[in-house]
N, C-alpha and C positions, 0 to 999 in steps of 0.2 A: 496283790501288787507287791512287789517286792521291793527292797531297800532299796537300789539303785535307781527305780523307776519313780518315786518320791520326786525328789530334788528336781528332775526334769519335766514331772507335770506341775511341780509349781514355777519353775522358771518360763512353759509356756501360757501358764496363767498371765505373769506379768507383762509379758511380752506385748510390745506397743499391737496395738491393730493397726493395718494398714485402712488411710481414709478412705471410703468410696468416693469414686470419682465422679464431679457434681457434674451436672448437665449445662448445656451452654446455654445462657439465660438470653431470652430473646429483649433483642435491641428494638423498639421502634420506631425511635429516632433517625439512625441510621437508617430503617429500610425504608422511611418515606422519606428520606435524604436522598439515598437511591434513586430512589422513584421518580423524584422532582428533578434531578439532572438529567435523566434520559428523557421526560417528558420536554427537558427546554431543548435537549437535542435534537431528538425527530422532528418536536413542531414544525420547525421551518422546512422541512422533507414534506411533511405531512400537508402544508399547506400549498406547496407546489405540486402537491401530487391530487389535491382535491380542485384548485383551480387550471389544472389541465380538463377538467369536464366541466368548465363553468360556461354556460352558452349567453356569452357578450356579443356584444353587438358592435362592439370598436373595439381599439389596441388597448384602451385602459381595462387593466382582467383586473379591478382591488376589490370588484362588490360583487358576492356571490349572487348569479341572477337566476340562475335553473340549471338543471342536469341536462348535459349532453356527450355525443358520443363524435358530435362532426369533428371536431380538433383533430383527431385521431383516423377519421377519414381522408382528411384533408392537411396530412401534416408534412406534405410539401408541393402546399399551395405557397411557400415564399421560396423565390430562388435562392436570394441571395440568402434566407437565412439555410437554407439545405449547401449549398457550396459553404458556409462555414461550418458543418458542422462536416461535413464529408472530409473539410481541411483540417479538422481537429483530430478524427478517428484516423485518418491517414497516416496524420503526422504522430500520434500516440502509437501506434502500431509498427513505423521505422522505429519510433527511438526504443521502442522496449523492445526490439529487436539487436538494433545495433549496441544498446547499453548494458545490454544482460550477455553478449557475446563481449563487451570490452571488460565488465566488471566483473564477469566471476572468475576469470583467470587471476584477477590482481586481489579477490579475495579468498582462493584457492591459496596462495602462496603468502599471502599475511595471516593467515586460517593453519597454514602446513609447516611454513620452513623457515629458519631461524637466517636473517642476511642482515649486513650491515645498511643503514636508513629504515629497518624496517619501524621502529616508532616515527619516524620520521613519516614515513606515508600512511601510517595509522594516522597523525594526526591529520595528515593534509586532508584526510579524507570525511573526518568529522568537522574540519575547519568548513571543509565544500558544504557540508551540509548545516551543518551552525551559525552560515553567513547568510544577511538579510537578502534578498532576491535584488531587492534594488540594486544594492552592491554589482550583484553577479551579471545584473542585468544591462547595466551602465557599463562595466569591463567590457562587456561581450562589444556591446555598440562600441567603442572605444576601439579594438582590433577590429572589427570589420570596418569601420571608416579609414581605420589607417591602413589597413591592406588592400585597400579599394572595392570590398567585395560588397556588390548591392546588397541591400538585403528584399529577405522575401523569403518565400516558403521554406528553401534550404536554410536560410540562415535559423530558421529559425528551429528546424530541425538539430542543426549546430547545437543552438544554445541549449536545446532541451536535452541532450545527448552530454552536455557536459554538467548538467547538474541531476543528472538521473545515474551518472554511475559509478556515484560515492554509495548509493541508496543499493546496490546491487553489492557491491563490493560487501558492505560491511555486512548483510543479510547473509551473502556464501559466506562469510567468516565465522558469523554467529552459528553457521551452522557448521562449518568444518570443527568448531569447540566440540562437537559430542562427536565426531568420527572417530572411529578405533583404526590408526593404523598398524593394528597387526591381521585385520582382514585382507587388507591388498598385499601384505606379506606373505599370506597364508596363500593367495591365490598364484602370487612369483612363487614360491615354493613350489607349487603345483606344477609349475614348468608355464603360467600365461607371461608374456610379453608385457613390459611397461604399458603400453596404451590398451595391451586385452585385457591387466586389470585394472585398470582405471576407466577405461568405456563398462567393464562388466561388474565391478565390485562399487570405486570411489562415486563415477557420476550418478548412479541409482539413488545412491545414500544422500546426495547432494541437489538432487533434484527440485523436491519440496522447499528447498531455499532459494535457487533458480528461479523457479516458479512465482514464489515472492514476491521477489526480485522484480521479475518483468512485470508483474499484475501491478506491483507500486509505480513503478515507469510509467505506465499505460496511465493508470488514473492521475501522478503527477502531471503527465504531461495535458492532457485533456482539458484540466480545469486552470491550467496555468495561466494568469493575465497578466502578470508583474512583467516577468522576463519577456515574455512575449509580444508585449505594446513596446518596448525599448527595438525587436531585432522582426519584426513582421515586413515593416517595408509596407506595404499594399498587400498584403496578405493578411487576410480578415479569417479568425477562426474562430467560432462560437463565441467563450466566454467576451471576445473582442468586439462581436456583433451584439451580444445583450448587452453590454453596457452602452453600447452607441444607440441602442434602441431605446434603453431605457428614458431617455431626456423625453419624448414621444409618446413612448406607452408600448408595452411589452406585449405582443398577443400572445393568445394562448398557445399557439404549435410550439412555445420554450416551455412553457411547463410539462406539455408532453414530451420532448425531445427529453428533457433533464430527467422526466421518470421513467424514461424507456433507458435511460445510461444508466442511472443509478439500479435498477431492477436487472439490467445486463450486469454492472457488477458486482449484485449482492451472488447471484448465481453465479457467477463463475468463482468467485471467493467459496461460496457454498461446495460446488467442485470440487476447488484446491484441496480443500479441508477433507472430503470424503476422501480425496485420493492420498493424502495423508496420512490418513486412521486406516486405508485398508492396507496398505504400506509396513504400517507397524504393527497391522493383526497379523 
């Protein structure tokens, strides 16, 4: 070892060690804190989805009496409860149609381009959605009594149409935040036309937000009762007939109806998500 190499094995003697780095000590608190909130959240799913095969004998389904399969053979033995629920997918499927065609252009351009108002209708848009339904729900009645317009099924399609596409808007904006636009530049560079890059670059990348978009519409609208007891008129849609049932006693074809929606939405949510992740492999 020579002179010069001294001094530097002892200055890496002194030399601090770096700590090893500890492991992340298990919480158990927290995971049956976990545990206990999703259990108080399914319950109520779980028990509509177990007394849908409860074989009652009247409209009172609250005592479990035996397993059965008849509900579900028979689950539109009630007219009127099947014309409300046929009124409720109806009406859920214009407004996420027409909400997601009104709302992602106006969050396309709150998402993309710099205009004067534009925090302005940022807010208005979190306002639409920040406000009690009563609220929305009592305005809506308000203009249609004063424009003379009856109400009933359209109107009510109206009011779901206006508070479903603040919920689109702001969803394509959150998503226009991660767009790069120097791909649709790169494809005008290429010689495509404004709308052939934007049908072939911008709405691809923007899709999964769309999509969203209208799966939130759908299920707002569906389960909506606030807004919709204020602008129905004689138009009876699901949530509007279980509660009118409930004074009476509920039969079983709601607990299945409720878990044939809820199972229809966890699967197309499930969809969305696959078609996501294969998007960005």
């Amino acid at each position: 070892m020579t002179s010069q190499t001294v001094p530097a094995a002892l200055d890496a003697l002194d030399a601090p060690v770096a700590p090893r780095p500890r492991k992340a000590r298990r919480r158990p608190t927290l995971t049956v804190y976990t545990f206990l909130v999703l259990v108080w959240l399914l319950l109520p799913i779980a028990v509509m989805v177990l007394f849908g095969f409860n074989d009652t004998g009247s409209k009172v389904n609250f005592t479990w009496q035996g397993f059965t399969l008849n509900w579900y053979r028979h689950l539109f033995a009630i007219p009127n409860l099947t014309s409300a629920l046929v009124n409720s997918l109806t009406i859920a499927l214009i407004v996420a149609v027409v909400a997601t065609l009104l709302g992602t252009p106006i969050g396309l351009a709150l998402g993309r381009y710099r205009f004067r108002g534009r925090g302005s209708v940022d807010l208005l848009m979190f306002a639409a959605i920040a406000a009690p339904e009563i609220a929305l729900g009592a305005a809506l009645l308000s203009l249609f009594i004063v424009m003379g317009v009856p109400r009933g099924y359209w109107t009510v399609v109206i009011a779901h149409v206006a508070f479903c596409i603040p919920y689109v808007a702001i969803t394509v904006r959150a998503r226009m935040a991660g767009h790069d636009p120097t791909l649709e530049e790169a494809a005008r560079d290429l010689g495509a036309g404004p709308w052939t890059a934007f049908r072939l670059v911008t709405l691809p990348m923007l899709l999964p937000g769309v999509a969203s978009g209208a799966l939130l519409c759908f299920a707002l609208s569906i389960d909506d009762y606030v807004i919709t007891s204020f602008n129905a008129g004689r138009t009876v849609t699901f949530p509007l007939w279980v509660y009118s049932a409930s004074r009476t006693g509920v039969p079983p074809q709601v607990n299945v109806m409720g878990t044939l929606i809820f199972v229809g939405g966890l699967l197309i949510a499930g969809a969305n998500v696959l078609y996501s992740r294969r998007r960005a492999a």
